[in-house]
Structures are given as structure tokens and as C-alpha cells.
C-alpha positions as CSV (number, residue, x, y, z in Angstrom):
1,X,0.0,0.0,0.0
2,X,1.5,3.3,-1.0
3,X,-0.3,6.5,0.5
4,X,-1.4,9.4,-1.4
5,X,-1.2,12.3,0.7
6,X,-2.6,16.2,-0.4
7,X,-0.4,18.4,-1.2
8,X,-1.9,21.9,-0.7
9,X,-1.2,25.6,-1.9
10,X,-3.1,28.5,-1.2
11,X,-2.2,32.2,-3.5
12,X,-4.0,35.1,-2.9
13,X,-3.5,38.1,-6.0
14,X,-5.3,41.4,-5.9
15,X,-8.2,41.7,-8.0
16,X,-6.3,44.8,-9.3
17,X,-3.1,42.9,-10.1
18,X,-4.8,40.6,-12.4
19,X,-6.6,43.3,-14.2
20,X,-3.3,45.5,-14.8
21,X,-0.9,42.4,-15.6
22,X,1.2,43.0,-18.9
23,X,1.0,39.3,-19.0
24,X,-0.4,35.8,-18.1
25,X,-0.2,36.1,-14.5
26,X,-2.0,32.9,-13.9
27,X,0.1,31.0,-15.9
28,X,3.4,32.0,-13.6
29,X,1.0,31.2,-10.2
30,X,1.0,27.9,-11.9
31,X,4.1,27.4,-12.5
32,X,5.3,28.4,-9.1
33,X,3.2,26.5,-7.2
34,X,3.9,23.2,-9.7
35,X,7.6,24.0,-8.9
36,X,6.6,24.3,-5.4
37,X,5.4,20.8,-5.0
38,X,8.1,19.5,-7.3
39,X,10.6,21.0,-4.5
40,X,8.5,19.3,-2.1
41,X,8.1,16.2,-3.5
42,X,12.2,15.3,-4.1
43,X,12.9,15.8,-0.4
44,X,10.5,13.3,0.4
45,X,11.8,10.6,-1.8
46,X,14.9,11.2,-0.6
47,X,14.1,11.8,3.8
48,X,10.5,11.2,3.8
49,X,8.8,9.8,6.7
50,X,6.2,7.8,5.2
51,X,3.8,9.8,7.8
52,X,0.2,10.3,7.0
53,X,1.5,14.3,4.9
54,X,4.2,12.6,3.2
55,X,5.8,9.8,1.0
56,X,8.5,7.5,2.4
57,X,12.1,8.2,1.1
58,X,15.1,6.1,0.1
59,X,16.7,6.9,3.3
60,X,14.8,6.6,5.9
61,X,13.8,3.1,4.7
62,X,15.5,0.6,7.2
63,X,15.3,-2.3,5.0
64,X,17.9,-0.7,2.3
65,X,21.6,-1.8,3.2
66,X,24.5,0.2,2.6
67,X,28.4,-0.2,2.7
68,X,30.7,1.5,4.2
69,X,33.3,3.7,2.6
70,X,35.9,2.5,4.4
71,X,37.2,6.2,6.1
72,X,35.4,8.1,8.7
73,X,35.2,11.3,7.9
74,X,35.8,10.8,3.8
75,X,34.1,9.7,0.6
76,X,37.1,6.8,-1.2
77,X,37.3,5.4,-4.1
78,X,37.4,1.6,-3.1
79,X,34.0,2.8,-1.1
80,X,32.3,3.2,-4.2
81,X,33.7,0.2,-6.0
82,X,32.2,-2.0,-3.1
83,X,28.9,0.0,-3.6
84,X,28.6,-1.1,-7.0
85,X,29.7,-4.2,-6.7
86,X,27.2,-4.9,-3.5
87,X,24.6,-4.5,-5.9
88,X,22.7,-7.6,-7.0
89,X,23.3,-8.8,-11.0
90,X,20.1,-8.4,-11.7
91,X,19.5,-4.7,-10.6
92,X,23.2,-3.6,-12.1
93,X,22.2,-2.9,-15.8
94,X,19.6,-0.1,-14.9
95,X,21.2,1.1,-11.7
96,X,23.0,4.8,-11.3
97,X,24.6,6.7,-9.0
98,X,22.9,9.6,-6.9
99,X,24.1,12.3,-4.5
100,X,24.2,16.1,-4.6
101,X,26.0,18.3,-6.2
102,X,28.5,19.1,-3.3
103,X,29.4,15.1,-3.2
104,X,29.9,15.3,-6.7
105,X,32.5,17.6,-6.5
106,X,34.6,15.0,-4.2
107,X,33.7,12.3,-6.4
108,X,35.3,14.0,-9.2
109,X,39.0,14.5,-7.7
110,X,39.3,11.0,-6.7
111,X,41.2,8.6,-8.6
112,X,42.2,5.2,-9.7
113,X,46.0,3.5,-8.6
114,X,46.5,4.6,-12.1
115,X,46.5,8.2,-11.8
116,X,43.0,8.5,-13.4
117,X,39.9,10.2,-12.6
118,X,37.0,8.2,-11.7
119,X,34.5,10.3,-13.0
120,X,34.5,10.0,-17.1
121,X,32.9,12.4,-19.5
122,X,30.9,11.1,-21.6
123,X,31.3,11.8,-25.5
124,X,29.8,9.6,-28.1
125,X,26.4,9.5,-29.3
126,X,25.3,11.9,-26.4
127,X,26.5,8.9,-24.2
128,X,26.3,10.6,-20.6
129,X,29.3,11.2,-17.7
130,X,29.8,8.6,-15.8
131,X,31.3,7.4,-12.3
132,X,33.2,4.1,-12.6
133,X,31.4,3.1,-15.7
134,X,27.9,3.7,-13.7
135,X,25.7,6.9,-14.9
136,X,24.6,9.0,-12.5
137,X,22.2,11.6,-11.3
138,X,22.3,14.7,-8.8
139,X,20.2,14.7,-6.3
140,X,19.9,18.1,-4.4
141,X,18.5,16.7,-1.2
142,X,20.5,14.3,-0.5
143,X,23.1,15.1,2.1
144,X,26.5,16.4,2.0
145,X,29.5,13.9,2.9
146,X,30.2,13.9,6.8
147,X,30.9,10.8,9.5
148,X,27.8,8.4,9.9
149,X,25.7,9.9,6.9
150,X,24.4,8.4,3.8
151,X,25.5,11.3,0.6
152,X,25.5,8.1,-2.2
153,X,22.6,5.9,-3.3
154,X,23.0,3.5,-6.1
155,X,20.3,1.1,-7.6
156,X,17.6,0.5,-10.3
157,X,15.4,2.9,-8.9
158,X,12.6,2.1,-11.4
159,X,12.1,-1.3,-9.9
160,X,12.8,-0.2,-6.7
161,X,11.1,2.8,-6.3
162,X,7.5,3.5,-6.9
163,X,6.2,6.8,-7.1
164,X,1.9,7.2,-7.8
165,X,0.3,10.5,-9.0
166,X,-3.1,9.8,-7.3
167,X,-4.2,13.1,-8.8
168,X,-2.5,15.3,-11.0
169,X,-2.5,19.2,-9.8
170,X,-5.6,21.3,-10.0
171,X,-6.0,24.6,-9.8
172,X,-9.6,26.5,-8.3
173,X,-10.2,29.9,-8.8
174,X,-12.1,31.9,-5.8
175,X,-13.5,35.1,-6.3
176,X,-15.4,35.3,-3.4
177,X,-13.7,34.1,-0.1
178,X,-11.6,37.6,-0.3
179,X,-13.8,39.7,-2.4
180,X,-14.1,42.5,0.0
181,X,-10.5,42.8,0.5
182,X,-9.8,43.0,-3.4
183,X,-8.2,39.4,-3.2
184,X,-9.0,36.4,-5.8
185,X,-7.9,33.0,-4.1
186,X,-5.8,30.6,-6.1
187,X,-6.3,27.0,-4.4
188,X,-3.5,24.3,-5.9
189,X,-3.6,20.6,-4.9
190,X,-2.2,17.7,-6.0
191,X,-2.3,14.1,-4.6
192,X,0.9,12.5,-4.6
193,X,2.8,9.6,-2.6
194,X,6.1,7.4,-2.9
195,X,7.7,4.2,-1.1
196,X,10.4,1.7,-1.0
197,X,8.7,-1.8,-2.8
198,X,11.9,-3.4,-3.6
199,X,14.8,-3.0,-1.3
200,X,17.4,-5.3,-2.5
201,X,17.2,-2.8,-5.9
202,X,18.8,0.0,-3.7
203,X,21.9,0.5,-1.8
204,X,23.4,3.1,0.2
205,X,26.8,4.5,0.7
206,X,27.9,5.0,4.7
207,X,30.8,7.4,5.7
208,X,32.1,5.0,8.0
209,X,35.3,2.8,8.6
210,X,32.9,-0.2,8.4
């Protein structure tokens, strides 16, 4: 079972405002307020509770494993090699890397025995970068390397991962609520909810020495 809680956004605009607008005004309300939930949304797949207001994220799931990365403080190489390698056979083939952007940036100085960078640009056919042979993705809410925290995910998150749209976002119009005040009322909602349905698809990267 995978919960569908309400998101909810409430907008009120002069009654003025609307009728001097040089341009679609409602058009940008909707498009904040979509972004809005968006934002919303991608912190709970990542630290959501799974509470009745929210979906359940990646990391807060207990039955997801993780590996260590072999330093306390530090993101290493041979941490993210025994990431990828934890990962089932089955799940490897559609699996990527995610962490933020700030993890990314450590990622991209560490290197091989060899001398060379892990992270590879990619170049052919529109072929993207990758980490150890492994695309990845950035993930803004995912947290930044420190002892005892989780800053790398890697797994098929499409098997995985489920994420339902139990309604799509609808907008309501209220010219009446406010009307002595010279407000209109803009009413967004959406139904949205996430969970873990496959564990053993994901895998999580611990700053730890083991």
C-alpha cells in the first residue's frame, strides 16, 4: 500500500493585479506552485517519513543496506567500487549513482591507482558522464559527505522505487472568499505519494570505517 497524501497551496492576488498584468499572471501562479510541489516532493523521496503528509524516502527506509566507505570522515574510491559491486546482477544494468551536487565535486578529484579520474565524460552518441562506468544523477537533497551519513545511493530505482500521482494538480479559482478585500484566491492541490517496494534494488553508501 503506497499512501497518497494532499499536497496543498493557497495564492492570494489582488483583484487589481490581475486586471493590470502585462502578461499571463496565472500561468506563472501555476508554474510556481507546480515547482513548489516539485521541490517538495524530491525531499520526500529522498528523507521522507512515510507519515500520513508525506511519501517514504530512500533513506529513511530501514530495509535498504549500505556499505561502508571505508574512512570516517571521507568519501574513497574503493568505497564506491564495493557500492557497485554490493549491488545484486540483476538490478546492475539499470542502476545509477545519486548524491548532490557538493558530493559530486569530491567524487570527481578521486582517482584510480592509475593516476586517473573516476569520473569519465561522456562523448559519443550523447553517451552521458559517468562514475566508474555507472551513470549518474544529482540529487539536491541528498546530504553532503560527513561521518555516519548516507550522501550516495545507487540502484535501479525504477524497480525499486515506486512513485503514484493519485491526482495530478488542480487549480480552483475563488473570487469570493476575499472579495471585500480586493483578493482572488488561487487554491493548488495535488495528490501525490512514494515508497520503497523493492529494497534489495537500492543500496546506500555509509561514511564510515565499516
Amino acid at each position: 500500500e503506497i499512501k497518497a497524501p494532499e499536497m496543498y497551496a493557497r495564492i492570494a492576488v489582488s483583484q487589481q493585479m490581475l486586471e493590470d498584468s502585462g502578461y499571463d499572471l496565472l500561468a506563472e501562479l501555476r508554474e510556481d506552485a507546480t515547482e513548489q510541489f516539485a521541490v517538495k516532493e524530491g525531499l520526500e523521496y529522498i528523507s521522507g517519513t512515510n507519515a500520513s503528509n508525506q511519501g517514504e524516502g530512500v533513506l529513511t527506509n530501514g530495509s535498504i543496506s549500505y556499505t561502508a566507505s571505508g574512512e570516517a570522515a571521507a568519501i574513497t574510491a574503493d568505497g564506491l567500487m564495493d557500492l557497485i559491486h554490493a549491488l545484486k546482477t540483476g538490478y546492475s544494468a539499470g542502476a545509477v549513482l545519486g548524491f548532490n551536487r557538493s558530493t559530486l565535486g569530491a567524487i570527481r578529484k578521486l582517482k584510480d591507482g592509475m593516476g586517473g579520474y573516476l569520473w569519465t565524460p561522456g562523448i559519443a552518441n550523447a553517451a552521458p558522464n559517468t562514475i566508474l562506468g555507472v551513470p549518474y544523477v544529482e540529487m539536491a537533497d541528498m546530504p553532503d559527505i560527513a561521518a555516519g551519513t548516507y550522501p550516495v545511493i545507487y540502484g535501479d530505482f525504477r524497480r525499486g522505487y515506486k512513485i503514484v500521482d493519485r491526482i495530478g494538480i488542480s487549480f480552483q479559482t475563488d473570487f469570493t472568499t476575499e472579495a471585500d478585500n480586493g483578493l482572488v484566491i488561487f487554491r493548488a492541490r495535488k495528490r501525490s505519494g512514494s515508497a520503497v517496494v523493492l529494497p534489495e534494488a537500492i543500496r546506500k553508501l555509509k561514511i564510515a570505517v565499516s
